[in-house]
RODO-2510 file (C-alpha; in nm, 4 decimals, decimal comma):
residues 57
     n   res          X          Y          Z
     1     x    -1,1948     0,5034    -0,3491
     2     x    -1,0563     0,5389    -0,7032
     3     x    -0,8959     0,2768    -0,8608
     4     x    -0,4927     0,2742    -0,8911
     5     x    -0,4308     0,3764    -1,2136
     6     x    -0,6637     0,7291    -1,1512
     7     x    -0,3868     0,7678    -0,8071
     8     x    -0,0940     1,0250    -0,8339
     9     x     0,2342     0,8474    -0,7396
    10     x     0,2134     1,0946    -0,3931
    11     x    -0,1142     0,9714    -0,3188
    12     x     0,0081     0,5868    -0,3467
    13     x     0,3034     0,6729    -0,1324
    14     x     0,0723     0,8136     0,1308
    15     x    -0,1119     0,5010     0,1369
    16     x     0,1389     0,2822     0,2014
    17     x     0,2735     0,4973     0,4549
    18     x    -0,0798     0,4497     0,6641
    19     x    -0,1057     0,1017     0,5443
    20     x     0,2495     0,0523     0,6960
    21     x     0,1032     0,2257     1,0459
    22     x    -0,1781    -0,0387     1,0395
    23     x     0,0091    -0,3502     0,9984
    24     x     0,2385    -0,2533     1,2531
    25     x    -0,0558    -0,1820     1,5083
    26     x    -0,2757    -0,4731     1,3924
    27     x     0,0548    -0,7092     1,4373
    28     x     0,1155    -0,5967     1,7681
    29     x    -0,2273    -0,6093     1,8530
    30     x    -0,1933    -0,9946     1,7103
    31     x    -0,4896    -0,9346     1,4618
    32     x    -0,3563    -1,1488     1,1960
    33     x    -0,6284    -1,1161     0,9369
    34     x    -0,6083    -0,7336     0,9873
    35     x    -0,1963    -0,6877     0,9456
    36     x    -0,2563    -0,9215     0,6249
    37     x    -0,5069    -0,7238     0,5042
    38     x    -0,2309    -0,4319     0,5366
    39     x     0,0544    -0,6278     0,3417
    40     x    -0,0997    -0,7339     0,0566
    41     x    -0,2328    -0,3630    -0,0095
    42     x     0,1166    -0,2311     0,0636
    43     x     0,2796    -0,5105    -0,2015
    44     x    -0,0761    -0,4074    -0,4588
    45     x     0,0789     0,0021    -0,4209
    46     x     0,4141    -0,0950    -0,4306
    47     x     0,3529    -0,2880    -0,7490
    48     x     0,1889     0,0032    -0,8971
    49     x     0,4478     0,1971    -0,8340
    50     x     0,6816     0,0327    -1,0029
    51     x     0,5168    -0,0187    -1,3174
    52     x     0,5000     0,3749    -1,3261
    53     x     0,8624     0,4341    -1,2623
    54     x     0,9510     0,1366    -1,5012
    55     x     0,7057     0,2888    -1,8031
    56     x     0,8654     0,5952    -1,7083
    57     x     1,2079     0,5279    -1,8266
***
C-alpha cells in the first residue's frame, strides 16, 4: 500500500468508507481488536484529510 501522503483525497475517502463497513461488521460480530483496528485507521485518513483541506486554504 502507498503511504498517505502519495493517496489522492478520493482514494482516502474510499478507504474510510470500507474501513467504516469493517468496524461496523467486526463490532457486531464483537471482534473488538478488529473494529479497533478499523477506528484508528478511519481517525489516521480523517486526519490526513484535514491537513490537505487546511494547507489548502
Amino acid at each position: 500500500m502507498k503511504p498517505l501522503e502519495e493517496l489522492s483525497s478520493a482514494e482516502l475517502k474510499e478507504f474510510i468508507a470500507e474501513c467504516k463497513i469493517g468496524y461496523r461488521d467486526a463490532s457486531v460480530m464483537f471482534e473488538f481488536e478488529t473494529a479497533k483496528m478499523y477506528k484508528e485507521r478511519i481517525l489516521e485518513y480523517r486526519t490526513e484529510l484535514d491537513k490537505r483541506s487546511k494547507a489548502a486554504m
